[in-house]
C-alpha positions in Angstrom: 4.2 12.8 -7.3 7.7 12.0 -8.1 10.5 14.3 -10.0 13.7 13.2 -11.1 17.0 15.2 -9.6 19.2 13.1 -11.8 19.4 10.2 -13.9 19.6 8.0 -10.6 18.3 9.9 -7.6 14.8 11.0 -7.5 12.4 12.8 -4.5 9.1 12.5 -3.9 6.7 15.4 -3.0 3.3 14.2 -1.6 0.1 15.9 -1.7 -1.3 16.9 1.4 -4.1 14.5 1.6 -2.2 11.6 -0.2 -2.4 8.3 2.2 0.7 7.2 1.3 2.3 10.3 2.3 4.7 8.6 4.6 5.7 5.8 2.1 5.6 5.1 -1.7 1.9 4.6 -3.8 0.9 2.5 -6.9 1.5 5.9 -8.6 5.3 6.1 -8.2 5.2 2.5 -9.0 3.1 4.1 -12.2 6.0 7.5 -12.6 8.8 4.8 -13.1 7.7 2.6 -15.9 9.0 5.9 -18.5 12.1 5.4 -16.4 12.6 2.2 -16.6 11.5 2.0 -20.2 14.7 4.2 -21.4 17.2 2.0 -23.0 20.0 1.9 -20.0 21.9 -0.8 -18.0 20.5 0.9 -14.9 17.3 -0.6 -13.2 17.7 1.2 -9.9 15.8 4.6 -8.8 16.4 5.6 -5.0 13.5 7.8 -3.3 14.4 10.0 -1.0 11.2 10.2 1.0 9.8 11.7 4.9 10.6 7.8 5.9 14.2 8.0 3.8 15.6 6.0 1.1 13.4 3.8 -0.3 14.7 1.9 -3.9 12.8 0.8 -6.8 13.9 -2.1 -8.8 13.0 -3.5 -12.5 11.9 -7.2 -12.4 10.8 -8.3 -15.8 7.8 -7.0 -16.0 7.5 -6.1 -12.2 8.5 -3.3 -10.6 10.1 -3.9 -6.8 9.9 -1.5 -4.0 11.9 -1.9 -1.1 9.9 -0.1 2.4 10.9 -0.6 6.1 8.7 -2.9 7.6 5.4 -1.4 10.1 4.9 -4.0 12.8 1.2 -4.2 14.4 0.3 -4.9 17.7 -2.7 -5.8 19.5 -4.7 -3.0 20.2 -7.8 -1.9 21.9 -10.1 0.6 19.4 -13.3 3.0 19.4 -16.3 1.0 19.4 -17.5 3.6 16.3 -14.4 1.6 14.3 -16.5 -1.3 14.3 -19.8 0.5 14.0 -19.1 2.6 10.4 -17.6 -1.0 8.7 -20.5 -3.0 10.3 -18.1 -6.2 10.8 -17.4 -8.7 13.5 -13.8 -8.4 13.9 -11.4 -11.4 15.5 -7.8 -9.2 15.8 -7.4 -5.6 16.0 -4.3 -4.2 16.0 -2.6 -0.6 15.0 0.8 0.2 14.1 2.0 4.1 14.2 0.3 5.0 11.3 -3.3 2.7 10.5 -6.0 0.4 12.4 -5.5 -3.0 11.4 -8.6 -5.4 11.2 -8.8 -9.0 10.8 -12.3 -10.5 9.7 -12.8 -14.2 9.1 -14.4 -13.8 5.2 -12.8 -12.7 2.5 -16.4 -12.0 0.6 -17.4 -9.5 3.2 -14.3 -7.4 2.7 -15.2 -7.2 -1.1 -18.7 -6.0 -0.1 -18.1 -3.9 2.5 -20.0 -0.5 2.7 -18.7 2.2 5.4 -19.9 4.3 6.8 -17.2 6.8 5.9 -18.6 9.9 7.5 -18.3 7.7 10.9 -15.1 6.4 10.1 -13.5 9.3 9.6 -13.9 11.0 13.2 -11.1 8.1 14.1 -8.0 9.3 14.9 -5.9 7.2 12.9 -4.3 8.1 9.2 -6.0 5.0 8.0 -8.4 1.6 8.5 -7.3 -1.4 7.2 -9.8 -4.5 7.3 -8.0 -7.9 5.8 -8.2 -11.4 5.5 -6.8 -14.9 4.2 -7.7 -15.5 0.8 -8.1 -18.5 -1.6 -6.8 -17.6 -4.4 -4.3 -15.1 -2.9 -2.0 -15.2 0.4 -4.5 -12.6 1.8 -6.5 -9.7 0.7 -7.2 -6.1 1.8 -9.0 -3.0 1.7 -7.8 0.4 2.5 -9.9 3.0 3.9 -8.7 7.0 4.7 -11.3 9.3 4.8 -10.3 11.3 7.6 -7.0 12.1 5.3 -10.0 13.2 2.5 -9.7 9.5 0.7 -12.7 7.1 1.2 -10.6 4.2 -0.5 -7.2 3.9 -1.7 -6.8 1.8 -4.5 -3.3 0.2 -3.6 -1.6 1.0 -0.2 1.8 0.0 -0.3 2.4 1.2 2.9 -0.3 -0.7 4.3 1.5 -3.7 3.4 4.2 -2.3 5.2 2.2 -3.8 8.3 0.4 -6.5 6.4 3.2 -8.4 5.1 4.8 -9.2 8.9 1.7 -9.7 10.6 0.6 -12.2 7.6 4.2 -13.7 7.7 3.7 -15.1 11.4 0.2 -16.0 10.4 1.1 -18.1 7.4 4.4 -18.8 8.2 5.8 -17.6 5.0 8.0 -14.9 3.9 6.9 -14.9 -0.1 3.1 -13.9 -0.4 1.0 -12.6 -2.9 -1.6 -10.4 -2.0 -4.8 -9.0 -3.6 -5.6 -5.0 -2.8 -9.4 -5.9 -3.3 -10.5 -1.9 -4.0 -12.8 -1.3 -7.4 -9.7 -0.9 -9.8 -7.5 -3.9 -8.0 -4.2 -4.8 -7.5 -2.2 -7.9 -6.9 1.2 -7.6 -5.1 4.6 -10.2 -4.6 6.0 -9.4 -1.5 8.9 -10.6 0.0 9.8 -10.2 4.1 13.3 -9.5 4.8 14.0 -9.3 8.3 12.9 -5.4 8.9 11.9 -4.6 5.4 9.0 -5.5 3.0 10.3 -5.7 -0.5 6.8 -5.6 -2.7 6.8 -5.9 -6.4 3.7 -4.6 -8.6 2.6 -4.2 -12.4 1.4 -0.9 -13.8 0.9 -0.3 -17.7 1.2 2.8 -19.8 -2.4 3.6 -21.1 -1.5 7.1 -23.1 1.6 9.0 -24.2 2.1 13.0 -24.8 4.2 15.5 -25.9 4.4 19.1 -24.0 6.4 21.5 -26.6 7.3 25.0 -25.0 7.5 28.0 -27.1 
C-alpha cells in the first residue's frame, strides 16, 4: 500500500504476506493512476522502498517502473518443487528471492494445477514457472503460498529476474511479456544494464468520496 509524503516523494508500507514485499506490485502501479491523473507537469513519483528508490514514470497510457535487476543462476532444487507443479522442467535456476522454472510449453503453464499445500513447504519466497511465448516475448506464472498467496496476479519483481535471464535467451533487451494468472497482465519491459525498467496499464473501475465530520 502506498501513501504520499509529499507531492513528489512517496513510501511504501507492505503487508506482511504481500509477495512483492521486497519490490513494487501491480497495485502501486494501480495507487498512482489518481496521481498521475492530477493536472501537473510532473510525471515522476519516487518509492522509497526495503530495496530503495524505485521511480514511477507516466508513459501515455503506460505507467513505467524502474527496479534493480535480480539475476538467476543455475540451481539445484527439492525434488517436491517438481512434484506439487507436476512438470518436466529443462532450467532451474533461483535468484535471492524465487525458484525460477523453465518448461518447454507455454499451454501447460496456463493449465497448471499445484499442488499448493506441497509447494509451500519450499523454502523460497516464491515459484516461478515460465516460458517463450507466441504471441508474447515469454509468459509466466507466479506462485507464493508459503508467503499465504497461492497465485499473484502480476509479479513485478519476478520480472526483476525474468527480464535478464529472457534477455540472454532471446537476445533482446525490449520484451513484452504476458503474467498468464486468471485476471492477466501484459508488461513492456526494457533491460538497462542492472535495472529492469517495466511499463504496465491499470484502469480506474470506481471513484469515492470519504467526508470526515
Amino acid at each position: 500500500m502506498a501513501y504520499q509524503n509529499t507531492f513528489r516523494r512517496l513510501s511504501l508500507n507492505y503487508l506482511r504476506r504481500c509477495p512483492s514485499k521486497q519490490g513494487i506490485s501491480y497495485s502501486s502501479l494501480e495507487s498512482l493512476i489518481p496521481r498521475f491523473a492530477r493536472p501537473s507537469k510532473d510525471q515522476q513519483a519516487n518509492f522509497y522502498t526495503k530495496s530503495g528508490l524505485l521511480t514511477a514514470t507516466k508513459n501515455g497510457s503506460w505507467i513505467q517502473l524502474n527496479f534493480p535487476a535480480e539475476p538467476i543462476i543455475e540451481s539445484e532444487y527439492p525434488s517436491e518443487l517438481i512434484e506439487a507443479l507436476n512438470i518436466s522442467p529443462i532450467y532451474v535456476g533461483r535468484n535471492r528471492f524465487d525458484y525460477f522454472i523453465k518448461i518447454e510449453s507455454e499451454n501447460v503453464i496456463k493449465n497448471l494445477s499445484p499442488n499448493f499445500s506441497l509447494l509451500g513447504t519450499i523454502q523460497t519466497r516464491g515459484i516461478i514457472v515460465t516460458s517463450k511465448s507466441n504471441e508474447f516475448d515469454f509468459i509466466s506464472r507466479c506462485f507464493f503460498p508459503a508467503a499465504g498467496v497461492n497465485e499473484d496476479p502480476v509479479t513485478g519483481s519476478a520480472h526483476c529476474g525474468l527480464a535478464p535471464y529472457w534477455s540472454r535467451k532471446l537476445n533482446k533487451t525490449e520484451m513484452y511479456a504476458y503474467q498468464a494468472s486468471a485476471r492477466g497482465g501484459v508488461l513492456k519491459i526494457n533491460l538497462q544494464n542492472d535495472r529492469v525498467v517495466m511499463a504496465g496499464q491499470a484502469a480506474t473501475v470506481m471513484k469515492s468520496e470519504l467526508l470526515i465530520v
